[in-house]
matplotlib code that plots the C-alpha trace (Angstrom):
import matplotlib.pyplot as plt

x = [132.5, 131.7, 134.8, 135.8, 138.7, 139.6, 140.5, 143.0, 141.9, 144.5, 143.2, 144.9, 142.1, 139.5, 141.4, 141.8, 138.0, 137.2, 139.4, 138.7, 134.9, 134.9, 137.9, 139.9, 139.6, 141.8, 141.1, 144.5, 146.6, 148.6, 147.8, 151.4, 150.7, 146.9, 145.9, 142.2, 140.3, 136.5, 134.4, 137.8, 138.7, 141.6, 142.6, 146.4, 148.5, 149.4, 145.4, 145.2, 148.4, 147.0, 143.6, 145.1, 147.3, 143.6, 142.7, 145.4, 145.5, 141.8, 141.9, 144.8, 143.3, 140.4, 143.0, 143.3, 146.9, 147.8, 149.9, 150.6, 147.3, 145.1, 147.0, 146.1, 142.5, 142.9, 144.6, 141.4, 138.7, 140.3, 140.4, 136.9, 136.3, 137.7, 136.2, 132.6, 133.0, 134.0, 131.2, 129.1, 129.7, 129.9, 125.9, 125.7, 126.9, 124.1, 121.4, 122.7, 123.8, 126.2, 128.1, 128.2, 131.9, 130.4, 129.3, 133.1, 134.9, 132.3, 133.7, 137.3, 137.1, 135.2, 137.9, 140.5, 139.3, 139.9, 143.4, 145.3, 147.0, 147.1, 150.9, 149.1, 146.7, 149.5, 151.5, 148.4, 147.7, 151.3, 151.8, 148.6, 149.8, 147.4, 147.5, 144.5, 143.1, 142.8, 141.0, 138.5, 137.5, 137.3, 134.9, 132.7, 132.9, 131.6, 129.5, 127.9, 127.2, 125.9, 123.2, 122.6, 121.8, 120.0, 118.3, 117.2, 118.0, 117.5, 113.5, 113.5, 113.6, 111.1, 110.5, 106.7, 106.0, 106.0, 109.2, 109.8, 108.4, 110.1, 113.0, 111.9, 110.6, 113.7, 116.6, 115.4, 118.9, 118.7, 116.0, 116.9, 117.3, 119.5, 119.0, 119.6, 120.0, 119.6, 122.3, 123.7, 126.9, 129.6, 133.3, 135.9, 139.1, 142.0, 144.7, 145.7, 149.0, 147.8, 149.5, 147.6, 147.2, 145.6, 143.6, 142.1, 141.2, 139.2, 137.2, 136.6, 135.0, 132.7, 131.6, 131.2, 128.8, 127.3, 125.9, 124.8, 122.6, 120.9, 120.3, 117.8, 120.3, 119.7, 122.1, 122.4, 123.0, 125.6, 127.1, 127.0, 129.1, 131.5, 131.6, 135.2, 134.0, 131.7, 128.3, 128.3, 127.0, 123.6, 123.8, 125.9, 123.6, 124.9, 121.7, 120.9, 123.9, 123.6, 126.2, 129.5, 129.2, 130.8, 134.0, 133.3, 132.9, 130.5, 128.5, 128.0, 127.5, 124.8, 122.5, 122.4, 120.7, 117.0, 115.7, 116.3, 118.8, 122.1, 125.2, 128.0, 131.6, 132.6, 136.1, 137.1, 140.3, 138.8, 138.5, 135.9, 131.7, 128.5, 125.7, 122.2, 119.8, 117.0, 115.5, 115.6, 114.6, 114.4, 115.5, 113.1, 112.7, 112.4, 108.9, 108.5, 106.8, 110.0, 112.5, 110.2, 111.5, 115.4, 114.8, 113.1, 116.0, 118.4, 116.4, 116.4, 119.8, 120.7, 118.5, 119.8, 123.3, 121.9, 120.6, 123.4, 125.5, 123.3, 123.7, 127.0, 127.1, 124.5, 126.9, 129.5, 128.2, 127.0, 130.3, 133.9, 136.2, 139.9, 142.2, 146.1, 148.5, 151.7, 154.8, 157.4, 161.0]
y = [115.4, 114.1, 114.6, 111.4, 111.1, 106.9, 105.8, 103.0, 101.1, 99.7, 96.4, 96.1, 98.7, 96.1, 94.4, 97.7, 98.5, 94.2, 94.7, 97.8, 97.5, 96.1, 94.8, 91.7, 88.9, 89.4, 86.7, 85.6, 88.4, 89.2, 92.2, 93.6, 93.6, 95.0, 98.5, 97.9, 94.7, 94.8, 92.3, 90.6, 90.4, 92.6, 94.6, 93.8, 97.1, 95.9, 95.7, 99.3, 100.5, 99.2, 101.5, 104.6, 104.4, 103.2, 106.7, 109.0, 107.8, 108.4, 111.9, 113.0, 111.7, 114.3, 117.4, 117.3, 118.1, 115.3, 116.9, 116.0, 117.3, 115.6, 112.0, 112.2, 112.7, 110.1, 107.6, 108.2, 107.7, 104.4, 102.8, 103.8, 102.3, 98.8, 98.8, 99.8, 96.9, 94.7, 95.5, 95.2, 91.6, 90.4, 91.4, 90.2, 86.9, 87.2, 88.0, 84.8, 85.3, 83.1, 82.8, 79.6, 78.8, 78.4, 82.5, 82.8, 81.1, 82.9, 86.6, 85.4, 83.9, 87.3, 89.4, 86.9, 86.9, 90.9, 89.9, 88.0, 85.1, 83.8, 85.1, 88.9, 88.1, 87.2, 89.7, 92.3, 90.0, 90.5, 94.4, 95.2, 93.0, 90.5, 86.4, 84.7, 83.1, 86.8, 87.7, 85.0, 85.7, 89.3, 88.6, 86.3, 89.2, 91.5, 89.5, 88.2, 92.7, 93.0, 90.4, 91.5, 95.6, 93.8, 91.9, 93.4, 97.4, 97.7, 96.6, 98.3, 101.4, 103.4, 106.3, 108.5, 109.5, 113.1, 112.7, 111.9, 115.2, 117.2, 116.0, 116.8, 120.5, 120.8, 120.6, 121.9, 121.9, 118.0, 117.6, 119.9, 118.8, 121.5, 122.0, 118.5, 118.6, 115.5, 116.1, 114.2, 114.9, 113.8, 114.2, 114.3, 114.1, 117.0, 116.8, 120.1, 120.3, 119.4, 121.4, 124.1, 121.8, 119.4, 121.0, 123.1, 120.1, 118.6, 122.0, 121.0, 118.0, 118.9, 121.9, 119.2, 117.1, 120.3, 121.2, 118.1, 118.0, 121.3, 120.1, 117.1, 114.4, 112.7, 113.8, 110.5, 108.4, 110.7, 110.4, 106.2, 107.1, 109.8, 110.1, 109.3, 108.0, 105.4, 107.1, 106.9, 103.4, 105.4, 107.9, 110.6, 110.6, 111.3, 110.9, 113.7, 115.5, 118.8, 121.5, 120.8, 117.1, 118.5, 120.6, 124.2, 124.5, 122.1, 123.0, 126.4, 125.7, 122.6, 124.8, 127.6, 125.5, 125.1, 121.2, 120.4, 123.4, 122.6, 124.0, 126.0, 124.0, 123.8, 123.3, 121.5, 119.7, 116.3, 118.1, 119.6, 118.9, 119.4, 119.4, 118.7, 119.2, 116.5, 117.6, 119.7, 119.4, 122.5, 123.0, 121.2, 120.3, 116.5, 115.6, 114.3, 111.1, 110.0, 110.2, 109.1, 106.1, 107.2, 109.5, 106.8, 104.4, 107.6, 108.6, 104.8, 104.5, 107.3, 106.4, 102.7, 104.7, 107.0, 103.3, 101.6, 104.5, 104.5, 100.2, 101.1, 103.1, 101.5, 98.7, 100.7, 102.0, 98.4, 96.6, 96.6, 98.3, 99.2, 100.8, 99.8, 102.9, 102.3, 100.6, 102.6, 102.8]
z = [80.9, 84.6, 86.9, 88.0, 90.6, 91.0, 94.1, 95.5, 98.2, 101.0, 101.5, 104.9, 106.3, 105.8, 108.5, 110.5, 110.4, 111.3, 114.2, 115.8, 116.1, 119.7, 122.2, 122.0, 124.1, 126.9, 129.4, 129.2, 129.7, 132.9, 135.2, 134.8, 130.7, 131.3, 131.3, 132.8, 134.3, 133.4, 135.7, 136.1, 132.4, 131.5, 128.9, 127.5, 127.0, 123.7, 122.5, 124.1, 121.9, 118.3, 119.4, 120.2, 116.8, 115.0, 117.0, 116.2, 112.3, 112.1, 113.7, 111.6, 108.5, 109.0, 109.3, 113.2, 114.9, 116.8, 119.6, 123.3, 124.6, 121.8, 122.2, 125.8, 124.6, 122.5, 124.7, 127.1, 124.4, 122.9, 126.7, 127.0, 123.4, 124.5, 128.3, 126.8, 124.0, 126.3, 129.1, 125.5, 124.6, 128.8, 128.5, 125.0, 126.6, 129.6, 126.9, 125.3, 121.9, 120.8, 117.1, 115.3, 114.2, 110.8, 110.6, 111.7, 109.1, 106.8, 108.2, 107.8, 104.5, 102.8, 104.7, 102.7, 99.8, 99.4, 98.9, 96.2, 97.7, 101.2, 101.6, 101.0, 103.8, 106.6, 105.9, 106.2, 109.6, 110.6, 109.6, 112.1, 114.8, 115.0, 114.8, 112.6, 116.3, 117.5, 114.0, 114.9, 118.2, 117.5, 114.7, 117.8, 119.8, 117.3, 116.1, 119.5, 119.9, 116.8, 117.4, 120.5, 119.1, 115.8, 118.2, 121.4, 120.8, 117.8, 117.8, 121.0, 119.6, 117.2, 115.0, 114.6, 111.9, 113.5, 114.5, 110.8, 109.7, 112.0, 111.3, 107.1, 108.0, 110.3, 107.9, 104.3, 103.0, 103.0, 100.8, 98.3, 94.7, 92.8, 88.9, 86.4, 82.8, 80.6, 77.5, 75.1, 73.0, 70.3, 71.2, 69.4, 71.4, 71.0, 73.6, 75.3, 74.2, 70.4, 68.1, 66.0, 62.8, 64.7, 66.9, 63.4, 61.8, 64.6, 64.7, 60.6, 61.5, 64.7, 62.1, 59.8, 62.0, 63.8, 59.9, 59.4, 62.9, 61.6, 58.3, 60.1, 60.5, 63.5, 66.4, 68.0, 65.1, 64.7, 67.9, 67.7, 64.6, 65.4, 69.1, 70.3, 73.9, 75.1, 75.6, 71.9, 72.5, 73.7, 71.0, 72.5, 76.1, 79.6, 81.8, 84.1, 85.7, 88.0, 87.2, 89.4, 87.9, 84.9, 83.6, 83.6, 79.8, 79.5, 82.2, 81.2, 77.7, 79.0, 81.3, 78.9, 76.6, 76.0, 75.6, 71.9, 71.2, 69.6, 71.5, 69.4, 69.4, 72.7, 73.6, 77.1, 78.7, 76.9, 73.4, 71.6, 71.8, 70.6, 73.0, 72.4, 76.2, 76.3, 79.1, 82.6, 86.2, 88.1, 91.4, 93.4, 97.3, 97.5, 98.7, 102.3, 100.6, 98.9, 101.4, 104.8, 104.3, 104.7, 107.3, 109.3, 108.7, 109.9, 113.2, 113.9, 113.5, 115.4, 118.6, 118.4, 118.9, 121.8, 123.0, 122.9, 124.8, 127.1, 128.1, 128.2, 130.3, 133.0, 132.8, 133.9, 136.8, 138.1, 137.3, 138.7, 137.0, 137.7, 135.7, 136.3, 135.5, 133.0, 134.9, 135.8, 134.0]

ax = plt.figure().add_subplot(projection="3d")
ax.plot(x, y, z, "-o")
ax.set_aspect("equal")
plt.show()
């Protein structure tokens, strides 16, 4: 059986990920609340706070030891985030793209909508520090940069097709498709702590079915008969699977197999199986043809990122910047 490990999602990261694509608007704050002033627009302290935690829950969520020296690292890169998004939408203002409020309410309304009630959706607001008019001008900000890189960098930018290849010929281990088997099977479920009685009479029965298989009866009429799961519904088939998509058991038992051999009784955490193998891909590398396409859409992607590093950081060096240390006491 496939290994499947469900996830719960935190809806208030949705918010999270909405707000820390580019700095807030900060043409109101003071200077003695303001940790920078870009071109005369400053940065509050408080927007500079809720990055560096976005920073230091991000960093420790990959493994990485957050201590004094990294958090000074950090507090540096998330006040370079917010000064470089916010040099980014001053030229996406020049350039002239503006969002219609209409595109606004549309980003604000799919971000409510991932939660039940409006009284979820406040609360998610409140927990992350941020009002509903900050949510919207965020979303104009990131969407004014967005339309600026979709745009003016983006088409600015393009991809050979030898830079394509070389990219293909360069990195083998991308483009290589391991070993797939095509199987189908009938379950019939025995729980791990069954007792003895049990777990003997569902053996009787899989012997009972795996007899009937060799005798000619057809093994997937079988399966949409006897199968105690829900690919019984297709006769017992799993599609194609490569070998760690499956318990141990199975697998081994699967890729021993020759297309239209029938497996022994095979016993796994789910219960107890007969396999039947359909068909096999060998390992294979992935012709250039077939994936051209996504490593075009990758190189692209990664220049318009080299691209847009490199705006932001011409803008710095032709606009006024001045950074305000913390307040003493």
């Amino acid at each position: 059986m496939k290994n499947r490990a469900p996830g719960k999602i935190v809806l208030s990261v949705l918010i999270l990920a909405a707000v820390s694509a580019v700095a807030l608007y900060a043409g109101g704050a003071k200077q003695s609340s303001a940790v920078a002033s870009v071109n005369g627009v400053l940065i509050p302290k408080a927007y500079l706070e809720r990055e560096i935690r976005r920073f230091e829950q991000q960093a420790r969520s990959q493994g990485q030891n957050v201590g004094e020296t990294r958090k000074q690292e950090l507090n540096r890169q998330a006040l370079d985030t917010l000064i470089d998004m916010e040099l980014l939408y001053q030229e996406s203002q020049k350039r002239g793209f503006q969002v219609s409020e209409e595109r606004i309410r549309e980003q604000v309304d799919n971000l409510r909508s991932q939660f039940d009630d409006e009284e979820g959706f406040s609360e998610a607001l409140e927990q992350i520090g941020i009002t509903r008019e900050e949510l919207s001008l965020e979303f104009t900000r990131q969407l004014a940069i967005q339309d600026m890189i979709d745009g003016d960098i983006g088409p600015s930018v393009g991809v050979t097709e030898q830079e394509s290849k070389g990219f293909y010929e360069g990195n083998p281990d991308y483009f290589f498709a391991p070993e797939q088997v095509r199987a189908r099977h009938i379950l019939i479920q025995v729980s791990p702590d069954a007792g003895e009685e049990e777990k003997s009479a569902a053996r009787t029965r899989m012997q009972d079915l795996r007899d009937r298989i060799a005798a000619g009866e057809d093994f997937g009429e079988l399966a949409s008969q006897y199968s105690e799961d829900g690919s019984g519904a297709y006769g017992g088939d799993l599609g194609y699977f490569q070998r760690e998509q499956m318990v141990k058991p199975f697998a081994d038992a699967a890729f021993s197999l020759k297309i239209g051999q029938l497996s022994e009784i095979v016993a796994t955490e789910y219960g107890l199986h007969l396999i039947e193998v359909t068909d096999r891909k060998e390992q294979s590398v992935v012709p250039f043809e077939q994936v051209q396409a996504q490593i075009v859409e990758y190189l692209h992607r990664e220049k318009v990122m080299v691209a847009i590093e490199d705006l932001a950081a011409q803008l710095r060096n032709q606009a006024q910047i001045e950074e305000y240390p913390p307040a003493e006491g």
